[in-house]
C-alpha positions in Angstrom: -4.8 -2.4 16.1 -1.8 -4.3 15.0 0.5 -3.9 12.2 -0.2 -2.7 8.6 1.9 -2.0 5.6 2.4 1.6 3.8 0.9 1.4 0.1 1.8 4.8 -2.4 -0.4 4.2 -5.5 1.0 5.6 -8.7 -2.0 3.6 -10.6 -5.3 5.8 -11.3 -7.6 6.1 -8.7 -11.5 5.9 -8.9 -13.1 9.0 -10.2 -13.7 12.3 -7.4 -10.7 11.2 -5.4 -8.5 13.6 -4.4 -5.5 14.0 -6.8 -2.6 14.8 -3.8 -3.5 12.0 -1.7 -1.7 9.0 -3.1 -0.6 7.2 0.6 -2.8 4.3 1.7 -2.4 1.9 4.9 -2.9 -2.1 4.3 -2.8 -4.9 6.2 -3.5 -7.3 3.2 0.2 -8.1 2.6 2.5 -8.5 4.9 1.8 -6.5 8.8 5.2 -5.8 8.5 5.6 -2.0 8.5 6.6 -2.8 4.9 6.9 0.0 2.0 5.0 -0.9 -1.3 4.3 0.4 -4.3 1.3 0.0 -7.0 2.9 1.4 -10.1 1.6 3.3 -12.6 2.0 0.3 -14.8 0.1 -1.7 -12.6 2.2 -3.9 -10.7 2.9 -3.9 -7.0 6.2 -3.8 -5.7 8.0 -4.1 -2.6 10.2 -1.1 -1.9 13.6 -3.3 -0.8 15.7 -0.9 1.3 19.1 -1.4 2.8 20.9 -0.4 6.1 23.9 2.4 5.6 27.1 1.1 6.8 27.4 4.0 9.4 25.1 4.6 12.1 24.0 8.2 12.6 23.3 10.2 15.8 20.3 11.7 15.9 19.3 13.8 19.7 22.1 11.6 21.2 20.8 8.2 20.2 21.8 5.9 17.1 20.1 5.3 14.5 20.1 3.6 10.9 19.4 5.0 7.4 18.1 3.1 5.1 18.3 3.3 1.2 16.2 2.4 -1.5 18.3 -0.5 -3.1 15.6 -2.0 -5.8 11.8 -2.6 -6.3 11.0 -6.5 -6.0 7.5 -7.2 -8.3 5.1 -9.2 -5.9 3.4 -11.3 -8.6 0.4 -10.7 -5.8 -2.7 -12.4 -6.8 -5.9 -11.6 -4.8 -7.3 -8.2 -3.1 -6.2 -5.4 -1.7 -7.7 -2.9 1.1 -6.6 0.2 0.9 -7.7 2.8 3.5 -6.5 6.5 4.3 -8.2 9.4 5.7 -8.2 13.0 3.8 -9.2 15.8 6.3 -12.2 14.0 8.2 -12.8 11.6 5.7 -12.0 8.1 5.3 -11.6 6.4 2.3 -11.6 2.6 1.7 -10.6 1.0 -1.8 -10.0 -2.4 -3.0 -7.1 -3.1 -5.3 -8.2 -6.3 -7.4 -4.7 -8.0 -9.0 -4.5 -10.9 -11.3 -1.7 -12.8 -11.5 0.4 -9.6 -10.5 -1.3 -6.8 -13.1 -3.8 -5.0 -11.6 -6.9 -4.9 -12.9 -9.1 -2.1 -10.8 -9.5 -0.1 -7.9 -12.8 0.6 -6.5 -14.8 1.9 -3.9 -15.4 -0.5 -0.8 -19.1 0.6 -1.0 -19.2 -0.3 -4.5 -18.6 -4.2 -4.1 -21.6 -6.8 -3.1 -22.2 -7.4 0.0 -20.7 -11.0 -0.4 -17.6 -9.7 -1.6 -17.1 -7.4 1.5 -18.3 -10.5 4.3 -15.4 -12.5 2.1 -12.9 -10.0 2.5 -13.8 -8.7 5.9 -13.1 -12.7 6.8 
């Protein structure tokens, strides 16, 4: 299974999908367990957290907050998957960025046949 990266998308999704589900699951990035963003504007960001000075007990163990410091812009140039599920079904997008502005999101069934065989690599 491995790890994947968290994706919110702020940008417009294609037509018929439902407005409430915004969170999407990649591992086209980083595999890090990393938060990003694709903003309204178009851009995708890294969400750059940073550890709270004090440790918190939570059930008898320590843990560490974390706090959203600043937004780092990717640049990212290439494609995207983006997959969630919505009640039973699953939904698969790509994300297609140019030299960090995104220029569409579509449907995974709606690319060629080479593009998916390129992708799925």
């Amino acid at each position: 299974m491995g790890l994947f990266d968290d994706v919110f998308c702020e940008a417009d999704l294609p037509a018929g999908h439902p407005p409430s589900e915004r969170s999407f699951q990649t591992k086209s990035i980083f595999n890090a367990l990393e938060q990003l963003t694709i903003t309204k504007g178009g851009r995708i960001m890294l969400v750059a957290t940073a550890a709270q000075d004090q440790p918190k007990v939570w059930d008898g163990l320590p843990f560490v907050t974390r706090t959203r410091e600043r937004d780092i812009d990717l640049e990212f140039h290439g494609d995207v998957i983006l997959v969630t599920t919505f009640e039973t079904q699953f939904i698969q997008y790509v994300a297609r960025f140019t030299h960090g502005t995104l220029e569409w999101i579509r449907p995974w069934s709606e690319l060629s046949e080479v593009h998916r065989s390129i992708l799925n690599g």
